[in-house]
C-alpha positions as CSV (number, residue, x, y, z in Angstrom):
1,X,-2.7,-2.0,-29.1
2,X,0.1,0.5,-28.2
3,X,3.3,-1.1,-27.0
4,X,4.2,1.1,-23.7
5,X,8.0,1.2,-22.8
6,X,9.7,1.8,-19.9
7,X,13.2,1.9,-19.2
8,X,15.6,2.4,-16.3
9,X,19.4,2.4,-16.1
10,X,18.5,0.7,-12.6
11,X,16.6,-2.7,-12.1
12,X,14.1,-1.5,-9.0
13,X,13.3,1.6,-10.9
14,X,11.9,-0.6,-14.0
15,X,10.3,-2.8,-11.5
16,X,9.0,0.2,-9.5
17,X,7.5,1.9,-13.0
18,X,6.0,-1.8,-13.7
19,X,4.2,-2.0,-10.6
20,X,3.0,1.9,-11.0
21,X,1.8,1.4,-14.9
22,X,0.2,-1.8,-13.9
23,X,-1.9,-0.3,-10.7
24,X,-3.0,2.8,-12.9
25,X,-3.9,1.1,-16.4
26,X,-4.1,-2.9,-15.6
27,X,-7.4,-4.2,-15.8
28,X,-9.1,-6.9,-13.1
29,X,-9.2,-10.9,-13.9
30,X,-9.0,-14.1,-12.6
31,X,-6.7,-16.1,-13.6
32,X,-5.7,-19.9,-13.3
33,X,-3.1,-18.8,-10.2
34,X,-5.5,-16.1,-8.7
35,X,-6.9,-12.7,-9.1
36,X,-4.7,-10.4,-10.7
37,X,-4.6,-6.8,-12.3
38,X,-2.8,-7.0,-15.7
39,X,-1.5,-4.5,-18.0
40,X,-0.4,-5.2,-22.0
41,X,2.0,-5.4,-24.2
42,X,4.6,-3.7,-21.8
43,X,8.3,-3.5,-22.8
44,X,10.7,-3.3,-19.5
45,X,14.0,-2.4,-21.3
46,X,16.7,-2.3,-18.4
47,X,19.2,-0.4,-20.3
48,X,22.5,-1.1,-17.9
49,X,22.4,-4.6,-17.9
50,X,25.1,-4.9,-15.1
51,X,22.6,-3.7,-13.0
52,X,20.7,-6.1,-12.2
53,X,20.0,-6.5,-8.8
54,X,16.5,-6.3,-7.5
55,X,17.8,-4.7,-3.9
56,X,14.3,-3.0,-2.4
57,X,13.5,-6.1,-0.9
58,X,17.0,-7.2,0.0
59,X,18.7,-9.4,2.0
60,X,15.9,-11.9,0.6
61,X,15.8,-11.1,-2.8
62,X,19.5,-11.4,-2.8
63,X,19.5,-14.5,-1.8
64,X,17.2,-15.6,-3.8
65,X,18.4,-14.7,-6.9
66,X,21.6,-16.3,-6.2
67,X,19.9,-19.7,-5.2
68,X,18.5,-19.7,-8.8
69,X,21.2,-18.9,-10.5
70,X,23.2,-21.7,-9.4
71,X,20.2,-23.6,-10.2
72,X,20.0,-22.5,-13.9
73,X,24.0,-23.0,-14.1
74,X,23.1,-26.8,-13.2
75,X,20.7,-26.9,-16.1
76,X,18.7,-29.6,-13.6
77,X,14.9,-30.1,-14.4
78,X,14.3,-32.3,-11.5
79,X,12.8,-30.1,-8.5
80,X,14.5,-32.0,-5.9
81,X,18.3,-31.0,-7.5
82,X,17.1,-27.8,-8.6
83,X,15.0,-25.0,-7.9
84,X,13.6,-26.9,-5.2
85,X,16.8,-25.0,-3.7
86,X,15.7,-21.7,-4.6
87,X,12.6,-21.6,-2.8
88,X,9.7,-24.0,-1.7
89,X,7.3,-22.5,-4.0
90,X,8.4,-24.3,-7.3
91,X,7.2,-27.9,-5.8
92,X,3.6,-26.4,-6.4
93,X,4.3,-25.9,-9.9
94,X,6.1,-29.1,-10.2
95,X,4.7,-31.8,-12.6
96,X,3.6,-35.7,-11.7
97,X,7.2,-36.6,-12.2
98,X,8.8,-34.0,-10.2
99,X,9.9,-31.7,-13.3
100,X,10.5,-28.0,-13.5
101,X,10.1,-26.7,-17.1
102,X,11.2,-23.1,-16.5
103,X,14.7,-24.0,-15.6
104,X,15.8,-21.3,-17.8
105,X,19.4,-22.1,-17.5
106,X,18.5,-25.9,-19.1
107,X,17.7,-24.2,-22.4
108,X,20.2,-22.2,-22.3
109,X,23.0,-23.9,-21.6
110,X,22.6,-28.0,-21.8
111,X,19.7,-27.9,-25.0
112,X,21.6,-29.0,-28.0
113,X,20.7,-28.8,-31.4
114,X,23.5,-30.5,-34.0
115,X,26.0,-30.9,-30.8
116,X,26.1,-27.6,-29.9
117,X,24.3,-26.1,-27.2
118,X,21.9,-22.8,-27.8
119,X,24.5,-20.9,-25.7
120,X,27.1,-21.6,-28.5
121,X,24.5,-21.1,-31.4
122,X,24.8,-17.8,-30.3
123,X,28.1,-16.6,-29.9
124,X,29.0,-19.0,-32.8
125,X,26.4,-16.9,-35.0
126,X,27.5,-13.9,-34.2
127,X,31.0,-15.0,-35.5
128,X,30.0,-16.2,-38.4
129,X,27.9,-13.1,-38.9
130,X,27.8,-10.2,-36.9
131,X,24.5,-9.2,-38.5
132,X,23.5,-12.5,-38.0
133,X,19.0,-12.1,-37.5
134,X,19.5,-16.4,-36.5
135,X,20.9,-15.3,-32.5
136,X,17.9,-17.2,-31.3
137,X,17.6,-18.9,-27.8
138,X,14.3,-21.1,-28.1
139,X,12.3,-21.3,-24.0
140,X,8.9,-22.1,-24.8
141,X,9.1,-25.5,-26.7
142,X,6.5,-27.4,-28.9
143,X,6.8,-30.1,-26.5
144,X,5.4,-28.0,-23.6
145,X,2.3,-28.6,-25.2
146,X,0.3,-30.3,-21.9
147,X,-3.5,-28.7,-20.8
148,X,-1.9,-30.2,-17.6
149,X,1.1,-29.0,-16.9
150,X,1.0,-26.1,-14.1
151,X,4.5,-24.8,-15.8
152,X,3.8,-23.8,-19.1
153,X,7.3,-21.0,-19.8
154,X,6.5,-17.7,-19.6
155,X,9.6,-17.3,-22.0
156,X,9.2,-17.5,-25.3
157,X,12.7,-16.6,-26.5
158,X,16.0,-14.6,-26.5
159,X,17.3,-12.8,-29.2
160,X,21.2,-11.2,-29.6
161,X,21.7,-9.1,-32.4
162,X,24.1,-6.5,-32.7
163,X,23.4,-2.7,-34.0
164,X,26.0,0.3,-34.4
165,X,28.6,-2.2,-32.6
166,X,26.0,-2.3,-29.8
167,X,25.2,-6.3,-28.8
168,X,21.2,-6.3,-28.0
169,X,19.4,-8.8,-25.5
170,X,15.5,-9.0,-26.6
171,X,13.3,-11.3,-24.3
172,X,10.0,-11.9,-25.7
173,X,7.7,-13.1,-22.8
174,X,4.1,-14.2,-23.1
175,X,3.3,-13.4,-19.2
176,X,5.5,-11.8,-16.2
177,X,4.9,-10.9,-12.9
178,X,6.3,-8.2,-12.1
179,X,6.9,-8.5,-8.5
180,X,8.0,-12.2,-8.7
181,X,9.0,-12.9,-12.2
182,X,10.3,-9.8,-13.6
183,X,12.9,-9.1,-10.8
184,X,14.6,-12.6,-11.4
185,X,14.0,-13.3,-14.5
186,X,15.9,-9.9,-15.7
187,X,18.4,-10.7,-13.7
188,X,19.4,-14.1,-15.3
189,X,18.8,-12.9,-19.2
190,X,21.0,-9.9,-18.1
191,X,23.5,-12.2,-16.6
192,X,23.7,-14.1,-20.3
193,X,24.0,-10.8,-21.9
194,X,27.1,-9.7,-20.4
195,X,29.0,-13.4,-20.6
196,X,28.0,-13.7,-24.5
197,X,29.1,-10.3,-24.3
198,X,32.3,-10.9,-22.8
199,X,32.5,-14.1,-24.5
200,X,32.8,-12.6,-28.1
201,X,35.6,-9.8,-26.9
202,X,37.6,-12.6,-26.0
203,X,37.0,-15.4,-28.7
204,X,37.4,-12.5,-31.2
205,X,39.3,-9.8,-30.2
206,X,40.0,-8.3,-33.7
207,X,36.4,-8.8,-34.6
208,X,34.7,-6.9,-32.0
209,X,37.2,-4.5,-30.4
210,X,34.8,-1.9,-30.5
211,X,32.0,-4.1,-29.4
212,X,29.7,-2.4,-27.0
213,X,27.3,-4.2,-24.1
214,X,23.8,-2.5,-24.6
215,X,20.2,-3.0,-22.9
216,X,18.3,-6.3,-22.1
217,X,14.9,-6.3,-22.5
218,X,11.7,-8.5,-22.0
219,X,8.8,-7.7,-24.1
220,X,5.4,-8.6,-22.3
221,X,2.2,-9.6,-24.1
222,X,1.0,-9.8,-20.5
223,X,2.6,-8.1,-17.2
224,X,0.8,-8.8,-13.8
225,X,0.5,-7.8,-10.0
226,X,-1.5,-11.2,-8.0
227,X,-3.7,-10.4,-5.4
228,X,-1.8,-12.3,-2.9
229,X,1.3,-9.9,-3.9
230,X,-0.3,-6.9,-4.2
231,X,-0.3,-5.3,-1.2
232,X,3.5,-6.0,-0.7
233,X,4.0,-4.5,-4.2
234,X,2.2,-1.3,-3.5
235,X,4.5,-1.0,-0.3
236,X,7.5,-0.7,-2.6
237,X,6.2,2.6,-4.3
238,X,7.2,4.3,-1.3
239,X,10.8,3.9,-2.1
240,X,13.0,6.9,-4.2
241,X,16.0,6.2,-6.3
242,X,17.6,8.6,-3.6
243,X,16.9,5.9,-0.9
244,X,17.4,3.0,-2.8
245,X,19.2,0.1,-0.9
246,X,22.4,-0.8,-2.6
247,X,24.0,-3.8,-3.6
248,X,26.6,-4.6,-6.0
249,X,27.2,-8.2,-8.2
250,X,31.0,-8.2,-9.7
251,X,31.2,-8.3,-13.7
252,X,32.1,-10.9,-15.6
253,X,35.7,-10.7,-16.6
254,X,36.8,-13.4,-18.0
255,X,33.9,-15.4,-19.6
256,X,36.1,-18.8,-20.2
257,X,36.4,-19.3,-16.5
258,X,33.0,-18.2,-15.6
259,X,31.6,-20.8,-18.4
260,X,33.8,-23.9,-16.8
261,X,32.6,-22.2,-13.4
262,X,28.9,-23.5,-14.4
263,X,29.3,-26.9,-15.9
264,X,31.8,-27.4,-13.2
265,X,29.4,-26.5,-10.5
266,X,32.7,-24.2,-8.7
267,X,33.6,-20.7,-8.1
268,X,36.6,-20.1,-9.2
269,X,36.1,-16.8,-10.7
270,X,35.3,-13.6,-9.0
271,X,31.0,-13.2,-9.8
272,X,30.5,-17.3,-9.2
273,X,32.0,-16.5,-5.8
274,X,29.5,-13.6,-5.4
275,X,26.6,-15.9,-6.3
276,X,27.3,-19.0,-4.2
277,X,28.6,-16.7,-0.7
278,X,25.2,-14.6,-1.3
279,X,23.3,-18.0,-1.8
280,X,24.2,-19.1,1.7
């Protein structure tokens, strides 16, 4: 089956050509969480990744979006301390024991493997090899396994590699909705891009002086529009890049302070004092 691409320097714009490719070519099901029109094997390549905020439905989305992040910087499974914080939704999706599995930011940056968590794997990969093909951030786990869990990740993985002194973010996804998923979910993966970005310039100067950021991506096997949000979806086509709302998130600059900013739970530096003001 053809892989179709689309790419934007500008997060609504992918999310705008999603919800067009998905209304022309997605076919009708039903699915476990409602009816849905779904289009395949979709590749939404977002190819400024400091651009990342999903603005067309804004104040909301803004807000939003900040409430998880500081919910993926806690790493914090347990709904009640997490993404319970975020929005009421992820208590449906919640298991018997009151877990979230797609805390992203638990994988990411409190999953260890040989004491080190898959955050470091990565930038300590790259060191070692800036060719490295082992960059690997695993989501999906062996362990979500469970015909009853109602939170089976929709990330499979991450993968940094680093091309022409261009550093890569590849997402492989097994299903994304594009008006609830996509926005957010881009965000966050774009968000680690830049601070392992960052975070190499400043571990290894020498080594990657001429290290560029490049695109993030999520490759879907599946990419969706629910009935329920379909109509609200639509509504956005109606928008023009001319017209579109704007919003700006500060860069990372230093990527030390950012990283003690997230175990710490403070805001010390200049884009953690973005996130928790805009999560008010």
């Amino acid at each position: 089956m053809k892989v179709v691409t689309l790419s934007s320097e500008n997060l609504d714009d992918l999310i705008l050509q999603g919800i067009d490719h998905i209304n022309k070519k997605g076919i009708y099901l039903k699915t476990r969480v409602g009816d849905a029109q779904q289009a395949y094997n979709v590749n939404y390549v977002l190819k400024n990744t400091k651009n990342r905020l999903h603005c067309l439905r804004a104040p909301i989305s803004i807000r939003y979006f900040a409430r998880e992040l500081i919910a993926y910087f806690n790493g914090i499974q347990d709904i009640d301390q997490g993404l319970l914080k975020a929005s009421k939704y992820w208590k449906k999706v919640a298991d018997e024991n009151g877990k979230i599995n797609s805390n992203y930011g638990h994988y990411v940056f409190y999953e260890k493997n040989n004491e080190i968590t898959q955050y470091e794997w990565i930038v300590k990969s790259l060191i070692k090899d800036i060719y490295t093909r082992q960059a690997v951030i695993n989501i999906n786990q062996c362990y979500h396994k469970n015909f009853n869990t109602k939170d089976f990740p929709c990330t499979i993985s991450l993968i940094f590699y680093i091309k022409q002194n261009i550093l890569y973010c590849v997402v492989y996804s097994r299903s994304t909705d594009v008006f609830f998923g996509l926005p957010y979910d881009l965000g966050f993966f774009s968000f680690v891009h830049e601070l392992i970005y960052k975070d190499l310039l400043q571990r290894e100067s020498i080594l990657f002086k001429n290290l560029k950021l490049g695109s993030t991506s999520i490759q879907c096997i599946c990419t969706q529009i629910y009935s329920m949000t379909r109509e609200k979806a639509l509504n956005l086509l109606k928008y023009k890049k001319s017209n579109f709302p704007k919003f700006e998130m500060p860069g990372i600059d230093n990527a030390k302070q950012v990283l003690e900013d997230i175990y710490n739970q403070t805001s010390h530096s200049e884009v953690m004092k973005w996130i928790y003001q805009n999560a008010k």
